[in-house]
C-alpha positions, 0 to 999 in steps of 0.5 A: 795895336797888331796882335802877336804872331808865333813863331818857331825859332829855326823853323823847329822847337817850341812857339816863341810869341812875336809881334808882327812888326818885328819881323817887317822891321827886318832887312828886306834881304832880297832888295840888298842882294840886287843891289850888290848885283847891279853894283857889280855888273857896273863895275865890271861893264866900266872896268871893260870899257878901256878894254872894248874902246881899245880894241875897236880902235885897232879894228878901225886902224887895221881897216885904214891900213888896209885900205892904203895896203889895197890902194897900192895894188891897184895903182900899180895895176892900172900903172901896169897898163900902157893904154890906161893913163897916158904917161905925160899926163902921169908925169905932170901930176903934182899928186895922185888920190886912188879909192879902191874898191868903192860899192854902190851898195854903200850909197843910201839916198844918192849920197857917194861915199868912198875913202882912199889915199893920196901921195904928192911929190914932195917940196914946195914946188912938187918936185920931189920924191914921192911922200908919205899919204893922206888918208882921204874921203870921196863923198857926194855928187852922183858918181855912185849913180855911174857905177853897177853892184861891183866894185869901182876903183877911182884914180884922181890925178892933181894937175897943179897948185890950186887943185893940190892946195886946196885939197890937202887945205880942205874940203874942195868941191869938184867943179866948183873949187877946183876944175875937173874933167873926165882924164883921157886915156891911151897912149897918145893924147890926142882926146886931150881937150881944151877942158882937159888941159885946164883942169885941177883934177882929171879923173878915171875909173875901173870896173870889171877891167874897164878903164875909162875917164868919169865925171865927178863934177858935184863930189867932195873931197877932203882929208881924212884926218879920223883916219890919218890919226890912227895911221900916224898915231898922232894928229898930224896935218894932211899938208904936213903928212906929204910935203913935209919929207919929215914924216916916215911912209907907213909899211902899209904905204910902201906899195903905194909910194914906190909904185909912183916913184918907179912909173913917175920918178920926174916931175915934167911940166 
């Protein structure tokens, strides 16, 4: 049997004797305060997550806008150059994929990776009006390895229906799914080869205001429906998104798409 303990009631007044295992048999008020803190902490940390995961998805979306803002300017820049892409070349194109502003301080282990947009003429045939863009991806190959510590911006044009088919289907390997081929450059066409004039895709790119054909035999490309979701607000489709004529150009898009309907209003074939 435990011996007795004495007490003060309050801390003050006369001795009251108690047994010891009265006052273990009392709440451990410490514990039950923690775990109200820790319940409350939860509650706050779930009832933020709405708040945190909204936020971040406008964060991606304004990064994708961008991006389709930032690929307008360039088009239209490297549009504003004779001596860059030859216009009977332009001309033909069924669509036109631009990735702007790609680093090589993004490639880690000789991976490529590089996101952009893309607008096709409208129609079955592709002989409409220029239409709303896919977001697209740019990834693999060694095209990261062609490229210094700038900036690089790289301009695909789609030849025909195989190459236009494929990518707005999946993801297509350059080189393997669809021909590629380096895009010749200048007014005149006279570097044009035989390669050249049978290839789905030629390709260019810009560095430090050099413009040049470039070789992207191995890279992958694909729509990139993450992206076109936040853009659109809805899963849509890539092959919807630009034939279609149904689905509205973003505002941050207008650059994009009335570049190419100011410098290539006509499908010439």
């Amino acid at each position: 049997m435990e011996s007795p303990k004495a007490a003060r009631v309050g801390g003050v007044g006369p001795l009251r004797w108690e047994p010891a295992n009265a006052l273990a048999s009392e709440p451990f008020i410490g514990t039950i305060d923690m775990k109200k803190i820790i319940t409350c902490f939860l509650s706050t940390v779930f009832a933020a997550l709405p708040i945190l995961s909204s936020a971040a998805l406008a964060a991606d979306q304004e990064k994708d806008e961008d991006r389709l803002k930032n690929s307008g300017i360039v088009l239209n820049e490297i549009l504003d150059v004779p001596d860059n892409i030859p216009q009977r070349l332009l001309d033909k194109a069924d669509c036109v994929a631009v990735f702007p502003s790609v680093l090589k301080a993004a490639f880690i282990f000789g991976g490529s990776y590089g996101r952009g947009a893309m607008s096709c003429r409208q129609g079955p045939d592709f002989s409409g009006h220029w239409g709303a863009p896919t977001m697209m991806a740019l990834e693999g190959g060694s095209f990261g390895l062609q490229i210094g510590g700038q900036a690089t911006d790289f301009v695909l044009l789609i030849m025909n229906d195989r190459g236009a088919g494929g990518i707005l289907a999946s993801k297509v390997k350059l080189g393997a799914d669809a021909s590629v081929a380096a895009g010749p450059v200048g007014r005149d066409l006279s570097a044009e080869t035989d390669a050249t004039l049978r290839a789905d895709i030629l390709s260019y790119s810009r560095a430090r205001g050099a413009f040049a054909g470039v070789a992207l035999e191995g890279s992958t490309i694909r729509p990139d429906n993450g992206a076109n979701e936040k853009i659109y607000e809805r899963k849509i489709p890539a092959r919807e998104i630009v034939l279609s004529g149904t689905v509205a150009v973003p505002e941050a898009a207008q650059k994009l798409v009335s570049t190419l309907d100011t410098k290539t209003p006509s499908h010439k074939l």
